[in-house]
C-alpha positions as CSV (number, residue, x, y, z in Angstrom):
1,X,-22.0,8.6,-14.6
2,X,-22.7,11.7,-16.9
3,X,-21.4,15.2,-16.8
4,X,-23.0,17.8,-18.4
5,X,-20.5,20.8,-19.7
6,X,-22.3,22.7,-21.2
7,X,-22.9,26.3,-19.5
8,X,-26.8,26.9,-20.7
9,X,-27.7,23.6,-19.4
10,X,-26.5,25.0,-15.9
11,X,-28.7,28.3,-16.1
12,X,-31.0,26.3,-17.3
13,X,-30.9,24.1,-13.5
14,X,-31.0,27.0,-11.8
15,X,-34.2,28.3,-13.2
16,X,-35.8,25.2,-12.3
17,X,-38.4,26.1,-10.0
18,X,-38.4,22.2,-8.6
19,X,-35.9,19.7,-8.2
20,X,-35.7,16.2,-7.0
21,X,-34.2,15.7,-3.5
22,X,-31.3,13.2,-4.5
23,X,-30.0,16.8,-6.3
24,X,-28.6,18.1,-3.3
25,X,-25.7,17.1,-0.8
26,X,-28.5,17.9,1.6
27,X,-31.9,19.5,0.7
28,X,-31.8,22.8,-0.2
29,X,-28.1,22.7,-0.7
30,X,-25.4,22.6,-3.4
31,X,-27.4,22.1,-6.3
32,X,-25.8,20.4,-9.0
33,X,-27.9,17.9,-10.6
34,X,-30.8,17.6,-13.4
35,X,-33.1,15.5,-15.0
36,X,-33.8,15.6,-18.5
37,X,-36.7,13.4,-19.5
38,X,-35.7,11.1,-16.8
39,X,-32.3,10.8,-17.0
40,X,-29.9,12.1,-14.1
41,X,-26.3,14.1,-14.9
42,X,-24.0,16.1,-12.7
43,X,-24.0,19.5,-14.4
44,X,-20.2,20.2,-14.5
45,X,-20.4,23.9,-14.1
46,X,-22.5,23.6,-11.0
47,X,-20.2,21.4,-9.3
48,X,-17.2,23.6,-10.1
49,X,-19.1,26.6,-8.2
50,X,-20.7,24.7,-5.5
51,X,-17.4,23.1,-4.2
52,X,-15.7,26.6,-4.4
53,X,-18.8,28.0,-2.2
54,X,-19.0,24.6,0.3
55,X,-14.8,25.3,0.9
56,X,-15.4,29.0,1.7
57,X,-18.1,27.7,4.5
58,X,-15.9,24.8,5.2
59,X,-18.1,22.3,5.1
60,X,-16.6,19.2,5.3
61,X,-19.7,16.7,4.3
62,X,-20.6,19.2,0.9
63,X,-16.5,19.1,0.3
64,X,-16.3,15.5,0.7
65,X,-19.5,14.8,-1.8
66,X,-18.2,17.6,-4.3
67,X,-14.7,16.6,-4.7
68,X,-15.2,13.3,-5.3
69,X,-17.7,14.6,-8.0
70,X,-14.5,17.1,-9.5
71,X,-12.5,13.8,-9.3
72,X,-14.7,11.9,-11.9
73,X,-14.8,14.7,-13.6
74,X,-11.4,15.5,-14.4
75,X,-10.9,12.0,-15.1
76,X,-13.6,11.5,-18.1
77,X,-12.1,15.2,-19.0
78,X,-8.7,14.6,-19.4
79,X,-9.9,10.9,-21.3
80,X,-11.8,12.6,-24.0
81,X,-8.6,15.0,-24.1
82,X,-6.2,12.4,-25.2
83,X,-8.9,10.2,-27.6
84,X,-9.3,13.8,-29.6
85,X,-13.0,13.6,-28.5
86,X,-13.5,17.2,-26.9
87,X,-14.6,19.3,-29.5
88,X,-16.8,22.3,-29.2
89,X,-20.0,20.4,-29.9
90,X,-19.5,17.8,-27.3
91,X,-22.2,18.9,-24.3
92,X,-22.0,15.2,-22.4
93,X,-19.2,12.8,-21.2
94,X,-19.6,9.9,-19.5
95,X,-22.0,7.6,-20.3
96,X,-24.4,8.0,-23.1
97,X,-28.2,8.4,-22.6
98,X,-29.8,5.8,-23.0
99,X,-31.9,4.5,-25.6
100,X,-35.2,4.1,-25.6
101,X,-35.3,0.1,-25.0
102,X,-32.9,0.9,-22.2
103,X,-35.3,3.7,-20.5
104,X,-38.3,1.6,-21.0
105,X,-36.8,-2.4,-20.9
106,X,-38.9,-5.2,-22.5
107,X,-40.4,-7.4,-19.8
108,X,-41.1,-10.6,-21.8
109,X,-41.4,-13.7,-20.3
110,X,-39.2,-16.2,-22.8
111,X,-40.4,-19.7,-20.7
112,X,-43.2,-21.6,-22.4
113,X,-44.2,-25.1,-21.0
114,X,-43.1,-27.4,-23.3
115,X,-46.1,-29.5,-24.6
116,X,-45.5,-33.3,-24.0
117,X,-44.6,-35.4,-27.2
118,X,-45.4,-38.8,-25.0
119,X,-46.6,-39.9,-21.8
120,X,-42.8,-40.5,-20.7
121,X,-42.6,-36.3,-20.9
122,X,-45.4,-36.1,-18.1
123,X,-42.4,-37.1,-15.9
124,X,-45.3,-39.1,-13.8
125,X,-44.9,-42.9,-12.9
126,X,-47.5,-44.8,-15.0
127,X,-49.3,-45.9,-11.7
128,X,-49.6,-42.4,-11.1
129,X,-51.0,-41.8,-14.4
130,X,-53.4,-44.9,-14.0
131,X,-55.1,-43.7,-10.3
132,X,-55.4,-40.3,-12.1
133,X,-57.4,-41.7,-14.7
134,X,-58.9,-44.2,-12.7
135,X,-60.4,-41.8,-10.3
136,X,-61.6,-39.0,-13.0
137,X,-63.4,-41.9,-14.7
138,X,-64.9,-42.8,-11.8
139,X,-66.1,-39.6,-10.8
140,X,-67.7,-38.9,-13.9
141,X,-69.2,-42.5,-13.9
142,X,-68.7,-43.1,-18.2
143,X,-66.5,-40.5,-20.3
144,X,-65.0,-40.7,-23.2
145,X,-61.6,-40.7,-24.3
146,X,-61.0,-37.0,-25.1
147,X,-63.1,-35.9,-22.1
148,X,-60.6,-37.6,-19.8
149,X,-57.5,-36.7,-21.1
150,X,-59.3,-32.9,-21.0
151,X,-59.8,-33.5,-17.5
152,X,-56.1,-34.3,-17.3
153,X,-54.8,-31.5,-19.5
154,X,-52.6,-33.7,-21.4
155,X,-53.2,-34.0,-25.3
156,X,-55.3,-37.3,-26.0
157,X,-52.5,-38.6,-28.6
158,X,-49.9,-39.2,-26.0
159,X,-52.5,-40.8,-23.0
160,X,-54.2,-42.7,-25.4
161,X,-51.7,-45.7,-25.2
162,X,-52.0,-45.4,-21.1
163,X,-55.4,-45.8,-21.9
164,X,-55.2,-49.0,-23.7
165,X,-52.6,-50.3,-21.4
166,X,-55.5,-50.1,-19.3
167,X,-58.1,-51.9,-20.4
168,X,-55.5,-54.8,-21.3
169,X,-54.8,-54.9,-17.6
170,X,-59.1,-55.5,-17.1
171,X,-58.8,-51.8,-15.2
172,X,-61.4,-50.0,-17.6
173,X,-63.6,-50.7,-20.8
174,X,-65.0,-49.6,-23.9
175,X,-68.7,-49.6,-23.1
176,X,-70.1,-46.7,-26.2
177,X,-69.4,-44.4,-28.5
178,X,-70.0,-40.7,-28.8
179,X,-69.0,-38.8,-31.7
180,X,-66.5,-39.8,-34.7
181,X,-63.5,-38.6,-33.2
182,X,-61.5,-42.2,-33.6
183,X,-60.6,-43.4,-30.4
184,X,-61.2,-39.8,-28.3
185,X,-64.7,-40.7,-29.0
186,X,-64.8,-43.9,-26.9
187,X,-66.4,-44.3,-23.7
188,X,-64.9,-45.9,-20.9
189,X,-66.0,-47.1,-17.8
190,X,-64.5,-49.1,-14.5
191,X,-64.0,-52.7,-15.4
192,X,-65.3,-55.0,-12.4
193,X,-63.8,-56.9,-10.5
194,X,-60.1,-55.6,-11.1
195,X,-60.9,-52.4,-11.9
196,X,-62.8,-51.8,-9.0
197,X,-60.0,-53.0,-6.4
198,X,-57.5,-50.7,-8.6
199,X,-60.2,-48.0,-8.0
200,X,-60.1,-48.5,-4.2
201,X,-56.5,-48.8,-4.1
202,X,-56.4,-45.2,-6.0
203,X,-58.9,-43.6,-3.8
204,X,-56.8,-44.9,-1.2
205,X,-54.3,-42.6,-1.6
206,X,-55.9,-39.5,-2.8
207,X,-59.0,-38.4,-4.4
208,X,-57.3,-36.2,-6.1
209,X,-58.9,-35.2,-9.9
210,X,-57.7,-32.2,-12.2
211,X,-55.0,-31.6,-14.2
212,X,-52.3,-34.3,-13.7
213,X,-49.1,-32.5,-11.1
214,X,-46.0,-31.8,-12.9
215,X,-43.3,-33.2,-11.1
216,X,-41.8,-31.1,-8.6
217,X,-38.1,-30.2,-10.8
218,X,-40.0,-29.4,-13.5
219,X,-41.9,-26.6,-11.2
220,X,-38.9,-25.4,-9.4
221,X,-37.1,-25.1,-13.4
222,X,-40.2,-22.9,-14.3
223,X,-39.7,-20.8,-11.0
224,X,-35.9,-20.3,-11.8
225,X,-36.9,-19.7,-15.5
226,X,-39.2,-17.1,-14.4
227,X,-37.7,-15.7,-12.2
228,X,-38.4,-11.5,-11.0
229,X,-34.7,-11.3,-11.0
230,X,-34.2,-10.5,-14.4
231,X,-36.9,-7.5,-14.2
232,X,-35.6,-4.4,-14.6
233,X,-37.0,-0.9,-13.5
234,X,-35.7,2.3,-14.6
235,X,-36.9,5.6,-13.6
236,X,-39.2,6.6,-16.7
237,X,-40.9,3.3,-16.6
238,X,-41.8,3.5,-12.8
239,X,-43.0,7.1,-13.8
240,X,-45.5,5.4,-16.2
241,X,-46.8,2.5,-14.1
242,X,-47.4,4.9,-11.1
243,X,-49.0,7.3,-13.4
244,X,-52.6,7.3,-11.4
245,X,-50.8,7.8,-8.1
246,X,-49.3,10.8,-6.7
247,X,-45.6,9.9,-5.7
248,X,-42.6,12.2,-5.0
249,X,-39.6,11.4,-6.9
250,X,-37.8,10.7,-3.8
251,X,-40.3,7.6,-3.2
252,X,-39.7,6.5,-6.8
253,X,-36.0,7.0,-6.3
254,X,-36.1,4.9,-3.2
255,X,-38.9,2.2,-5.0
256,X,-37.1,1.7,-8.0
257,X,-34.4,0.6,-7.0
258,X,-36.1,-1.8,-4.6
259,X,-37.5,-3.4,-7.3
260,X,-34.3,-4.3,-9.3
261,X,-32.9,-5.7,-6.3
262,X,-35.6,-8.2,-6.2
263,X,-34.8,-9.0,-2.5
264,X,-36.9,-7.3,0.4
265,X,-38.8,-4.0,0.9
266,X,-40.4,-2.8,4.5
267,X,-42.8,0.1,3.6
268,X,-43.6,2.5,6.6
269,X,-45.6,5.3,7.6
270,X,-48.9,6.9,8.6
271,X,-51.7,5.2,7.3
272,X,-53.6,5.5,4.5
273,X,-50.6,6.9,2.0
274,X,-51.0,4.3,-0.4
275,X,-48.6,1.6,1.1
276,X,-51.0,-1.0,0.0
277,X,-51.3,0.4,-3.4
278,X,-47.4,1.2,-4.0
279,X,-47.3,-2.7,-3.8
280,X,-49.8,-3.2,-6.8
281,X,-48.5,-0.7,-8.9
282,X,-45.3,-2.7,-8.2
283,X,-47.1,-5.9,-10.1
284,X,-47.7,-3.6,-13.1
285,X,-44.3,-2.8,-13.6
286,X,-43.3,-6.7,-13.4
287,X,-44.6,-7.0,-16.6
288,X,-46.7,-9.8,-18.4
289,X,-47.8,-13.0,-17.5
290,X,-46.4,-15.9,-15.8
291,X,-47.0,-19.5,-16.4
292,X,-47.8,-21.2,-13.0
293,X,-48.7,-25.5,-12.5
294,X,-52.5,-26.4,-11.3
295,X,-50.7,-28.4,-9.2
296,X,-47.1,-30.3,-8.8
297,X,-45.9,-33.7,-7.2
298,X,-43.2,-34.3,-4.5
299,X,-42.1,-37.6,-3.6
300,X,-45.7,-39.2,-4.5
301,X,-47.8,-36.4,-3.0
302,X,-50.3,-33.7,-4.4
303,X,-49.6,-30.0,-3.8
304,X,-52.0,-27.9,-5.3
305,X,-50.4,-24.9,-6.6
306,X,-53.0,-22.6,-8.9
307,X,-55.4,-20.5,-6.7
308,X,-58.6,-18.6,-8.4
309,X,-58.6,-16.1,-5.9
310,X,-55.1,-15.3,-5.5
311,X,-53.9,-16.1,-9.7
312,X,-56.0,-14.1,-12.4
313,X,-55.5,-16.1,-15.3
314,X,-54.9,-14.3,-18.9
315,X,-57.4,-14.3,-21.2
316,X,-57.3,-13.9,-25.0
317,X,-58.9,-11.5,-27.3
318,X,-62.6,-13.7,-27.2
319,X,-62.3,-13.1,-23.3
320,X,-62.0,-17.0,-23.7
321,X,-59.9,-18.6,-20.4
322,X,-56.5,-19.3,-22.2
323,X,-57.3,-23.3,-20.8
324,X,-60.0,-23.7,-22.7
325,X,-59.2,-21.8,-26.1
326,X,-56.7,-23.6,-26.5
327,X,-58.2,-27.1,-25.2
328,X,-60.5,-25.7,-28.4
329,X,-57.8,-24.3,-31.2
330,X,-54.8,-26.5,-30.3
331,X,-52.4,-27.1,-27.6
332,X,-49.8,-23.5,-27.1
333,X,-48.1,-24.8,-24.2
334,X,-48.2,-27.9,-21.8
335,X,-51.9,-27.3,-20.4
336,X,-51.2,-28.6,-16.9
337,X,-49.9,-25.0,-16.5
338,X,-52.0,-22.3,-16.6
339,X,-51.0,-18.7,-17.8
340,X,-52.1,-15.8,-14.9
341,X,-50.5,-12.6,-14.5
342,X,-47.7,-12.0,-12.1
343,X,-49.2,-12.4,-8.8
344,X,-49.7,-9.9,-5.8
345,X,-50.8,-11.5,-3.0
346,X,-51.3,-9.5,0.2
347,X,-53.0,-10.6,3.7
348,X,-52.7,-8.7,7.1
349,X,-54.3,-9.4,10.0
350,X,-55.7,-12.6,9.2
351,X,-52.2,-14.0,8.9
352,X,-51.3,-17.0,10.7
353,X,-48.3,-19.8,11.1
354,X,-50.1,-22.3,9.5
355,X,-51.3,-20.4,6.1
356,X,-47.1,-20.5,5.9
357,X,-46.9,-24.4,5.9
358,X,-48.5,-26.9,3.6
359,X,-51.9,-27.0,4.1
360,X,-53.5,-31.3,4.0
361,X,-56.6,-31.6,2.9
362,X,-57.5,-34.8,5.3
363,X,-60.4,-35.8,3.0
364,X,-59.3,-35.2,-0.5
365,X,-55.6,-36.5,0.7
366,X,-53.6,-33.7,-1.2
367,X,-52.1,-30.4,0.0
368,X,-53.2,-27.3,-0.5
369,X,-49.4,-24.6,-1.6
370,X,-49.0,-21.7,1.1
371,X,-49.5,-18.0,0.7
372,X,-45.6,-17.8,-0.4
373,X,-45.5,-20.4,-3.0
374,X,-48.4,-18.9,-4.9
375,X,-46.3,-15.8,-4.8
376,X,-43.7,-17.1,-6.8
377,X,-42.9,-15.0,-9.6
378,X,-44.5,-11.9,-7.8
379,X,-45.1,-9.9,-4.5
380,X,-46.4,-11.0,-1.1
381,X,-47.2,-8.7,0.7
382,X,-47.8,-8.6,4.5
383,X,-50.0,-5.5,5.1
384,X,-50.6,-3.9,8.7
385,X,-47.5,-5.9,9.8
386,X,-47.4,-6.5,13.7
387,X,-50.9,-6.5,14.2
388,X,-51.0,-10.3,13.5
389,X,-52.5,-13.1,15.6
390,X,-48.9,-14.3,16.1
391,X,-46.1,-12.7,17.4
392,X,-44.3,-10.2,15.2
393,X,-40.9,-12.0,16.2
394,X,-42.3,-15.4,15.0
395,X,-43.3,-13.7,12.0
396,X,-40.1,-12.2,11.0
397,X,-37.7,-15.3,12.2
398,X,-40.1,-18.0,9.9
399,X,-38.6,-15.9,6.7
400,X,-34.6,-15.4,8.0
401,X,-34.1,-18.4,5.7
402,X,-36.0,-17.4,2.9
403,X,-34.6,-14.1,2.6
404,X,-31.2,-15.5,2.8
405,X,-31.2,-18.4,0.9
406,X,-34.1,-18.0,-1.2
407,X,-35.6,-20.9,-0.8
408,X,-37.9,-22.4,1.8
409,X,-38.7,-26.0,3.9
410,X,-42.3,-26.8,4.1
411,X,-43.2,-29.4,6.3
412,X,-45.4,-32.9,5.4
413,X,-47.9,-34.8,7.4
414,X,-45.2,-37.4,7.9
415,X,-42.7,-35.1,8.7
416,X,-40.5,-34.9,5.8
417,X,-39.6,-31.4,4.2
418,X,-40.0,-30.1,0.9
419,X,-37.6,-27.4,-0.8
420,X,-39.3,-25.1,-2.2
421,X,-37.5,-21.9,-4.1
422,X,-38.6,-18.8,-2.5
423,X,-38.3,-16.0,-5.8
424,X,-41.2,-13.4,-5.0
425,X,-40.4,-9.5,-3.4
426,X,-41.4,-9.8,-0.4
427,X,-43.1,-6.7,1.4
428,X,-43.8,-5.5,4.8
429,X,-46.1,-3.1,5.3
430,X,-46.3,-1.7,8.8
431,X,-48.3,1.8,10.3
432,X,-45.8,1.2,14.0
433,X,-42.4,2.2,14.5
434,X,-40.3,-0.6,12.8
435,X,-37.8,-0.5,15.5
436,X,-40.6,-1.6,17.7
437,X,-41.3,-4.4,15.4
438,X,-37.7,-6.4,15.0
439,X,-34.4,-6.1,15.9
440,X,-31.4,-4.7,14.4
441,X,-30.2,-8.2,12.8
442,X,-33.3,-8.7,10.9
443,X,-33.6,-5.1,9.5
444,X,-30.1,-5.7,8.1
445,X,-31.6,-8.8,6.0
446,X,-34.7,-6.8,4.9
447,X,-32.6,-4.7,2.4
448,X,-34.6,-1.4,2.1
449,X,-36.3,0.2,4.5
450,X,-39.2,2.8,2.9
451,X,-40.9,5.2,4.6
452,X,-44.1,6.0,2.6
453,X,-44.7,9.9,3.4
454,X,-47.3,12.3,3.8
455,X,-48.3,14.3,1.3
456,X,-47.4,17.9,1.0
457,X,-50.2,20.4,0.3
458,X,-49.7,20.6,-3.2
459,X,-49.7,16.9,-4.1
460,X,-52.9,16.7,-1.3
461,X,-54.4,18.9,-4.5
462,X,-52.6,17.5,-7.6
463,X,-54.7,14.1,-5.8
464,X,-57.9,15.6,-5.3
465,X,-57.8,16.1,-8.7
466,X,-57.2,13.0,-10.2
467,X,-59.6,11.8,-7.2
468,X,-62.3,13.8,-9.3
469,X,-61.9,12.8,-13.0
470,X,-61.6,9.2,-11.9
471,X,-65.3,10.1,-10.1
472,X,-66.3,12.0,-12.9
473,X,-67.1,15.2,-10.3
474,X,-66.1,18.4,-11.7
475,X,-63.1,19.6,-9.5
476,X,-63.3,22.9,-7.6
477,X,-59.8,24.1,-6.5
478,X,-61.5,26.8,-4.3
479,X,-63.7,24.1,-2.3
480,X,-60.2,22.8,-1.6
481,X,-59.0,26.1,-0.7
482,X,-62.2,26.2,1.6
483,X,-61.8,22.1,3.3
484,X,-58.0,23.2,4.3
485,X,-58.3,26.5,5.8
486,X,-61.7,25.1,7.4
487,X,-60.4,21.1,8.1
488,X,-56.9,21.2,7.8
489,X,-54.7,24.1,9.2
490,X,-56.8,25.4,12.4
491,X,-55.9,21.9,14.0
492,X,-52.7,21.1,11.9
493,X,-54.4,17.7,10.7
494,X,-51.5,16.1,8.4
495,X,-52.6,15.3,5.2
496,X,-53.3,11.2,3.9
497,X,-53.2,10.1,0.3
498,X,-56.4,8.2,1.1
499,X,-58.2,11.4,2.1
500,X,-59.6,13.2,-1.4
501,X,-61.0,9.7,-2.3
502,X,-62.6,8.9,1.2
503,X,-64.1,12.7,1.7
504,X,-65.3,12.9,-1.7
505,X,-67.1,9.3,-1.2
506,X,-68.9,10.8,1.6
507,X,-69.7,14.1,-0.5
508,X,-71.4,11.8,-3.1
509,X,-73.2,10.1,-0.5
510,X,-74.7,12.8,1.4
511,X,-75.6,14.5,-2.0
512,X,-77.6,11.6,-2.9
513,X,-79.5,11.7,0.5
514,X,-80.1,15.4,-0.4
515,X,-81.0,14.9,-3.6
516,X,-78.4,17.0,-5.4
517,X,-75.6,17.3,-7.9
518,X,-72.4,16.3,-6.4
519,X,-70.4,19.7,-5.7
520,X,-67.9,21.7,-3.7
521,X,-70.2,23.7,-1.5
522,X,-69.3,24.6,2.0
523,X,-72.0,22.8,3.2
524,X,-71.4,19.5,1.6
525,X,-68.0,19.4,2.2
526,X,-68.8,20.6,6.0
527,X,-70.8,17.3,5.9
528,X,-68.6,15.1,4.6
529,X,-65.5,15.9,6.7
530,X,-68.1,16.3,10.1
531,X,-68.5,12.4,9.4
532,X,-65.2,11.5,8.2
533,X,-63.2,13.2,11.0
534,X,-63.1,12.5,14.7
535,X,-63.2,15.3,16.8
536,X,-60.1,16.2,19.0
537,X,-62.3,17.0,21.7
538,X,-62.6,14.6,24.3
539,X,-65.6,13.0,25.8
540,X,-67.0,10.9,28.1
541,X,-69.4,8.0,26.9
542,X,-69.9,6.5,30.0
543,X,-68.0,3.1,28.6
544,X,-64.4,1.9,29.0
545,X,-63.0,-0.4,26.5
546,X,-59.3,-1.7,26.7
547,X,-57.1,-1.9,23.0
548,X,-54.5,-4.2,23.6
């Protein structure tokens, strides 16, 4: 809490001509807080006055809000009275500002796989190891020493002994050389007739090649170890990561500390105000990468874990894939994990019960992760929530454990279930009436409920503009004038965040038909919105279609 004494701070408030909404015991009202490069205080003065004014209209809720206020007040007051620390220079009490690490808090992720010394570190039976091997070799028909433990993504040094265990056993042999690389440059190749039943008995069970799993504790330690709980977002960093969007301080306000909670959010609103992209700016402000497993093992099965289409692995300064620079330049961290940045994974529609569940690959004999467990470490986000192929109900009740427990049970082939830890902020993203969606008892475990808003007119500009330099269109505040006195106000059409962007699209297209430089005439921007908006006129087509 901070208190700000000084009187020219307080006539400096009230020459503010704006101020954000959490300033006021209601909007409009009372004022009696400021910012100051991000930073909130209670301006003493202004709290003095605006309790006097809220007694003399008796108004209970303002007197309630301000007297606790006066009551902090006094207290830090008549503290700095007996520690001799009120002078005349003193402007603040309470808490200091903070610093500069404080405003803007280092987001480094301290866990590094810890690169195997010897083949005990894998954590893996040496059966396991063996089918692995046996397997990849067979794939590749001959390969050499190096080349397999490559394909494995353990360092050659440590395998190398599993590899002569091998071929004492009569499982695989040394039938060339490539290369002068010792023993990484021998080629090996299945060993008939042992190796060839050891081969069918792998095969058996999986056919399974990659990166050997790293065994299921290890995963869930690298979950805890990176977990989004220790993020931390303050106001002035949220201001710079949702820098290219156009939010009110009252969303950030109400954003922000979403974030920290790392629990649940359940975005709301019209459509097309940004709810999808709120959620991505989100990723930016959970900092840098993450270090997830290609794939992991559970009681003797293969879950595959890395995704290329939901994980965007890091790459260094050679835009080299971090895998193979340092496969090429020497082993950073334990290569069966792969470093990607902080995922964001969002589906809608498409969403079923069974992308929720392990997935069994009925050829390959290995299981594919869920949507959720790839989102470890990050967001998933379920956009255009409700308008699922399964029931909204369904939806919500398959993550009451989850949310509460923070992990989750995913079910085998054989019926056994698997723990998984749940650490990811989970999203909902809905354009319906929430209340129409779930019930009272699972709103209370989805712990902030955020309706994205509509744009006022000014913002509608302030994006328009932004809409125009990302475009590289030179921006023309009296074609604006023109689209809302023409588009907007006649028909009191509310204003989107997605609108500037989608009209200008058109204008670019309709300019290229007409063989002309992108501008804000009335008669391109007539065009654009006369294909962009529906008329509310109605009409008869002659068709009738039901939408259920």
């Amino acid at each position: 809490m901070r208190f700000i004494i000084a009187n020219e701070f307080y006539q400096q408030m009230i020459a503010m001509p704006d101020h954000t909404p959490d300033c006021y015991v209601r909007p409009g009202e009372f004022l009696h807080h400021m910012y100051i490069d991000g930073v909130k205080y209670a301006v003493a003065p202004a709290v003095i006055d605006c309790l006097a004014e809220a007694e003399a209209k008796n108004d209970q809720e303002a007197i309630a809000h301000l007297r606790l206020h006066k009551l902090h007040f006094e207290a830090l007051l008549a503290d700095a009275e007996r520690t001799g620390t009120l002078t005349e220079d003193v402007t603040l009490l309470g808490d200091a500002p903070p610093t500069d690490e404080e405003a803007i808090p280092m987001t480094g992720n301290a866990y590094i796989p810890r690169v195997p010394s010897r083949w005990e570190d894998l954590g893996l039976d040496l059966p396991f190891i063996f089918d692995l091997a046996m397997r990849t070799i067979y794939n590749r028909g001959q390969i050499t020493g190096g080349e397999l433990a490559n394909s494995m993504a353990v360092p050659f040094p440590i395998v190398n002994p599993v590899f002569q265990a091998m071929r004492k056993q009569s499982l695989i042999d040394i039938v060339a050389q490539r290369g002068n690389s010792g023993d990484a440059s021998f080629v090996y190749a299945i060993k008939p007739p042992k190796g060839e039943d050891a081969l069918r008995d792998a095969l058996d069970k999986t056919s399974y090649v990659g990166p050997a799993p790293v065994p299921f504790t290890d995963y869930v330690e690298s979950v805890m170890a990176q977990t989004i709980k220790r993020l931390v977002v303050t106001r002035r960093s949220i201001q710079r990561a949702f820098e290219d969007l156009i939010i009110t301080d009252e969303s950030f306000n109400e954003i922000g500390p979403a974030i920290n909670s790392a629990q649940s959010i359940f975005f709301f609103g019209y459509p097309g105000n940004g709810k999808t992209s709120v959620a991505e700016r989100i990723t930016r402000l959970m900092g840098d990468a993450i270090y997830v497993p290609h794939a992991v093992e559970a009681n003797g099965q293969i879950i595959k874990v890395f995704d290329p289409i939901q994980h965007t692995v890091i790459q260094d300064d050679d835009h080299h894939d971090v895998t193979e620079t340092v496969l090429k330049r020497g082993v950073q961290f334990d290569q069966r994990f792969i470093k990607v940045k902080r995922p964001t994974i969002v589906v809608g529609g498409e969403l079923t019960m069974p992308m929720l569940d392990l997935k069994y690959n009925t050829v390959g004999k290995y299981y594919e992760a869920p949507l959720q467990m790839k989102a470890n470490g990050g967001i998933f986000m379920i956009d255009d929530f409700g308008r699922q192929q399964v029931r909204a109900m369904d939806l919500l009740n398959r993550w009451i454990v989850p949310l509460e427990k923070k992990y989750d049970y995913l079910n085998t082939i054989t019926g056994t279930k698997v723990e998984v830890p749940f650490d990811q902020l989970l999203i909902f993203s809905t354009n319906l009436d929430p209340h129409q969606l779930a019930d009272e008892a699972f709103l209370r475990r989805i712990k902030f409920k955020i309706e994205i808003r509509d744009p006022d007119e000014a913002q509608y500009r302030k994006i328009w503009e932004l809409v125009c330099r990302s475009k590289r269109v030179e921006f023309d505040s009296r074609g604006v004038d023109y689209l809302v006195q023409k588009w907007y106000r006649p028909s009191g059409r509310p204003f989107r965040m997605c609108q500037p962007r989608d009209i200008l699209d058109q204008m670019m297209s309709i300019a290229k038909y007409n063989m002309e430089r992108v501008n804000f005439s009335p008669d391109l921007i007539d065009a654009a919105c006369a294909t962009y908006f529906i008329s509310s006129q109605k009409k008869d087509f002659g068709a009738k279609v039901r939408m259920e």
